[in-house]
SEDOKE-912319 format. One record per residue: residue number from 1; x, y, z of N, C-alpha, C in turn. Coordinates in steps of 0.2 Angstrom, whole numbers, plus 2048, in hexadecimal, padded with zeros to 3 digits. Example, Ala and Ser with C-alpha at 12.3 -4.5 7.8 and 13.67 -1.06 7.14 Angstrom:
<sites>
SITE    nr   nxx   nyy   nzz   caxx   cayy   cazz   cxx   cyy   czz
SITE     1   842   7E4   827    83E    7EA    827   842   7F0   827
SITE     2   840   7F5   823    844    7FB    824   840   800   827
</sites>
This chain:
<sites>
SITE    nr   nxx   nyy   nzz   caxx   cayy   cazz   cxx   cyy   czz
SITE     1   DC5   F41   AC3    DC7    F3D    AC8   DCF   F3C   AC7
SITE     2   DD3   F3B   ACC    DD9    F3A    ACD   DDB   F35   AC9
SITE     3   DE1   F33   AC7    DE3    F2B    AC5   DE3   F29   ACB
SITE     4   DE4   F2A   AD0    DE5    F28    AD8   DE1   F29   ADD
SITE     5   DDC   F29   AE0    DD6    F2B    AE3   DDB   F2B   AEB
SITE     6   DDA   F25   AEA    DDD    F21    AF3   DE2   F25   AF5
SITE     7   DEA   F26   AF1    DED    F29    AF3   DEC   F32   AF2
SITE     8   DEB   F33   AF0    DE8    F3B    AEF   DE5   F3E   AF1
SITE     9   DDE   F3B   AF5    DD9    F3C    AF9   DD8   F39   AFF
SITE    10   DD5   F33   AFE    DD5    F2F    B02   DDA   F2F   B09
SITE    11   DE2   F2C   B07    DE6    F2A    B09   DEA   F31   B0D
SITE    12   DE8   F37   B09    DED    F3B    B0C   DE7   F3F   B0F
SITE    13   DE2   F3F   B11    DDC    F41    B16   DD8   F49   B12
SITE    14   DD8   F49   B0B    DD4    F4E    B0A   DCE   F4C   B08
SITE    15   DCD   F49   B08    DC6    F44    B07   DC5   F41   B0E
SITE    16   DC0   F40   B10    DBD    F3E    B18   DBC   F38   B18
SITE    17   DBF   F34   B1B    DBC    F2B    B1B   DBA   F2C   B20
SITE    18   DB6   F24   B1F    DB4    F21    B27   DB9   F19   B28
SITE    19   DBD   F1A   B2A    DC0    F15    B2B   DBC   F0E   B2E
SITE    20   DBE   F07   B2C    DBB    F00    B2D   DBF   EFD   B31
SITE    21   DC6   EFE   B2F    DCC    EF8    B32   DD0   EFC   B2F
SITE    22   DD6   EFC   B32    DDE    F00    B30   DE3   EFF   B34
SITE    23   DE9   EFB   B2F    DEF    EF7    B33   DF5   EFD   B30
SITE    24   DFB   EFB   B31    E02    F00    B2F   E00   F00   B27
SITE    25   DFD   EFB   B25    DFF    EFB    B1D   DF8   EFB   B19
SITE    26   DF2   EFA   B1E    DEE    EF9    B19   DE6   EFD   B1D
SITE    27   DE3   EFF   B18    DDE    F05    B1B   DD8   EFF   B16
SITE    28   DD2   F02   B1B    DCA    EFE    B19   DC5   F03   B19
SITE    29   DC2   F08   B15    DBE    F0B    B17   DB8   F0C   B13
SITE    30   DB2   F12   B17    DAC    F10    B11   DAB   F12   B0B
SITE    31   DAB   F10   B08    DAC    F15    B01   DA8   F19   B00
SITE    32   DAC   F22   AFC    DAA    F26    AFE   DA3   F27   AFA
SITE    33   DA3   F23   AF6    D9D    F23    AF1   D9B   F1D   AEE
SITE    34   D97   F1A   AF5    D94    F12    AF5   D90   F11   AF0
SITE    35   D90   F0B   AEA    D8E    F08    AE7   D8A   F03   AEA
SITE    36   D8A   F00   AEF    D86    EF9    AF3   D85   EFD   AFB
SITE    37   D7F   EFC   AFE    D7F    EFF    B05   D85   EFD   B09
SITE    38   D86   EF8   B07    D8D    EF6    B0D   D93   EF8   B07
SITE    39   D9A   EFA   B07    D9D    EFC    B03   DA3   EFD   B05
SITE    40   DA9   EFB   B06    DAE    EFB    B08   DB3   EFA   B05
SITE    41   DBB   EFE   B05    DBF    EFE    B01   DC5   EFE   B05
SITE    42   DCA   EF8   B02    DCF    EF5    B07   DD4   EFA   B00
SITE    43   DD8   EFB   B04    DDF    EFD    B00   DE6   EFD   B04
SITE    44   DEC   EFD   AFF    DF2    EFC    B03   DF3   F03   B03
SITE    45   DF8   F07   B09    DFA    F0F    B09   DFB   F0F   B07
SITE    46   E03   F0A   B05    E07    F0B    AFF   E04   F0D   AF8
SITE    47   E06   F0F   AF5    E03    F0F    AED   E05   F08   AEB
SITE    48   DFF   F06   AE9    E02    F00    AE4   DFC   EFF   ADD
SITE    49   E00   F02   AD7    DFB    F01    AD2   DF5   EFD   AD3
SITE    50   DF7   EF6   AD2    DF2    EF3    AD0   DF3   EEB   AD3
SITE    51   DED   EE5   AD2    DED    EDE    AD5   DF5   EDD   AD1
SITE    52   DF4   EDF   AC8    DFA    EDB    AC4   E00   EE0   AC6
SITE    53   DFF   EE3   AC6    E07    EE9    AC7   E06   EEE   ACF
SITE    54   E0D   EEA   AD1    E0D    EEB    AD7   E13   EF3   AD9
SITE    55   E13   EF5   AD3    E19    EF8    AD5   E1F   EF7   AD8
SITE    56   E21   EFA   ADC    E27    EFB    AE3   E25   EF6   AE9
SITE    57   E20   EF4   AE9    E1C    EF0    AEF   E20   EE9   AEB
SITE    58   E1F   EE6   AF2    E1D    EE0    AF1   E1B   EDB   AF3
SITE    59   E1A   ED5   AF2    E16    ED0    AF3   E10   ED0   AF9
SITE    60   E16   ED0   AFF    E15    ED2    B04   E0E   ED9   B06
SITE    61   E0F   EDC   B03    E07    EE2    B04   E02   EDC   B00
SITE    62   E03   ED9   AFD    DFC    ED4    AF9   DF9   ED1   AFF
SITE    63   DFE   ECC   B04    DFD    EC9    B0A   DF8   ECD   B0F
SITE    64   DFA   ED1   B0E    DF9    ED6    B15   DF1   EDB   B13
SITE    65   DF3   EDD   B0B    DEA    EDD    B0A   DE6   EDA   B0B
SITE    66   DE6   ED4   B08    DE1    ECF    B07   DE0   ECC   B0F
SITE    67   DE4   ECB   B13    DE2    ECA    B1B   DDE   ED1   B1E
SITE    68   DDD   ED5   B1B    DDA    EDC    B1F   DD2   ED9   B1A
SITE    69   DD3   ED9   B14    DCE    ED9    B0F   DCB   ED1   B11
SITE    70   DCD   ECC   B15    DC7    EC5    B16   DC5   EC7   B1C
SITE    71   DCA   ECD   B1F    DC8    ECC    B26   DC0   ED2   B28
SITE    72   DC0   ED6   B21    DBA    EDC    B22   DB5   ED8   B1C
SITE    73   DB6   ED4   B18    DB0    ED1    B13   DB1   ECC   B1B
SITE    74   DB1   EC8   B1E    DAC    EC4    B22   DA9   EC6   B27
SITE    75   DAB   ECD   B2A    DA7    ECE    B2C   DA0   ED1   B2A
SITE    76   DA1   ED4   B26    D9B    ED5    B20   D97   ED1   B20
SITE    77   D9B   ECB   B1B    D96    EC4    B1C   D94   EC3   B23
SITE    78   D96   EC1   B28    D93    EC1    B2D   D8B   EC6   B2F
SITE    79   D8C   ECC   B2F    D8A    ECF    B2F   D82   ED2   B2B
SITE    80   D85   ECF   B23    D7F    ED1    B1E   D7E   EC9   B1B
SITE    81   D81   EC4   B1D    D7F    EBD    B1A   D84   EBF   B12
SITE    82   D84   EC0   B0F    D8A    EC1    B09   D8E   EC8   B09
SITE    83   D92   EC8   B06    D96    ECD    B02   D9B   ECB   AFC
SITE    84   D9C   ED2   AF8    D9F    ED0    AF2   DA6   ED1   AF3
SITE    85   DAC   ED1   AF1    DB3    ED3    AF0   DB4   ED4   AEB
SITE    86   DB6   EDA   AE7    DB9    EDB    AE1   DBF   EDF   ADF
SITE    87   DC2   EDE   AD9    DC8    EE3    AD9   DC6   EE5   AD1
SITE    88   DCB   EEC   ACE    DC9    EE9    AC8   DD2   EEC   AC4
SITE    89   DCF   EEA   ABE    DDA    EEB    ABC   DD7   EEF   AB5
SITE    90   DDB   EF3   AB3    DDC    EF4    AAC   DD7   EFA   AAA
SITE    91   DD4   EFA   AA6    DCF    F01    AA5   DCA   F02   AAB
SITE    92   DC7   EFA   AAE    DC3    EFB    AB3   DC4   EFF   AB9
SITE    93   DCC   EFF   AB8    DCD    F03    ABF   DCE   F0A   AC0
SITE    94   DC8   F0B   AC4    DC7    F14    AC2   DCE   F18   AC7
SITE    95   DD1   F15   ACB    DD5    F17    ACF   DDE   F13   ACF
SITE    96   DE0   F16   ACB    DE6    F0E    ACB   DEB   F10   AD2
SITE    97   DE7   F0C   AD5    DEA    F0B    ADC   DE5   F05   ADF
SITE    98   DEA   EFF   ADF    DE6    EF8    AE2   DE2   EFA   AE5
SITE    99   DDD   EF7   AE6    DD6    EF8    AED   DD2   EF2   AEA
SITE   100   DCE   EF1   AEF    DCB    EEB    AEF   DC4   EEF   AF2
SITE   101   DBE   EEE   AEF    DB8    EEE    AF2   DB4   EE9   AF6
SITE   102   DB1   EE8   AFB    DAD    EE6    AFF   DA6   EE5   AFF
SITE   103   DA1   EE2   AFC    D99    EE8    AFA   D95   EE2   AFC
SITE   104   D90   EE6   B00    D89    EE1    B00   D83   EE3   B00
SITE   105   D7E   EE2   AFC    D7A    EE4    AFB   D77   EE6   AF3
SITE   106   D71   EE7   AF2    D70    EE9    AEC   D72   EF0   AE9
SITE   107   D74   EF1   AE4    D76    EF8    AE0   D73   EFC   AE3
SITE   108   D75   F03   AE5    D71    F0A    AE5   D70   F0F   AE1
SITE   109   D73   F0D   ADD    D73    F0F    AD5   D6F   F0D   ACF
</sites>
């Protein structure tokens, strides 16, 4: 896999999404290889490493994610009665390009 998935794949359309929500700055889609039946991933266009390293971005892309990322976990919640939000930083993150997950449901793995 890429160090980059989002920007590589995802982000420049050689991988197929199904889009959730998408602003100028920030994309929500299903992930292409759901772990939870409900499964969604919020990312910034921009590249930006990670939660701790922001690169070239700043603060501002943080505000503007996490408004897209309360606005698709409640509907979820809504929707499935919970959901989870997660990021992960450092070895966990198999793509280093921030993204935040969405998931509800029990594993399917």
């Amino acid at each position: 896999m890429s160090e980059d998935f989002y920007c590589d794949e995802a982000l420049s359309g050689r991988t197929p999404i199904e889009v959730v929500a998408e602003t100028d700055e920030i994309l929500a889609f299903q992930h292409t290889r759901p772990y939870w039946p409900v499964h969604i991933v919020v990312v910034p266009k921009q590249h930006v490493p990670s939660l701790v390293d922001l690169g070239d971005a700043d603060q501002e892309v943080l505000h503007k994610l996490l408004a897209v990322v309360r606005q698709v976990a409640g509907r979820v919640e809504s929707e499935h009665g919970a959901c989870r939000v997660l990021t992960n930083l450092g070895q966990y993150q198999d793509s280093k390009h921030l993204h935040f997950h969405i998931g509800a449901g029990s594993p399917l793995r």
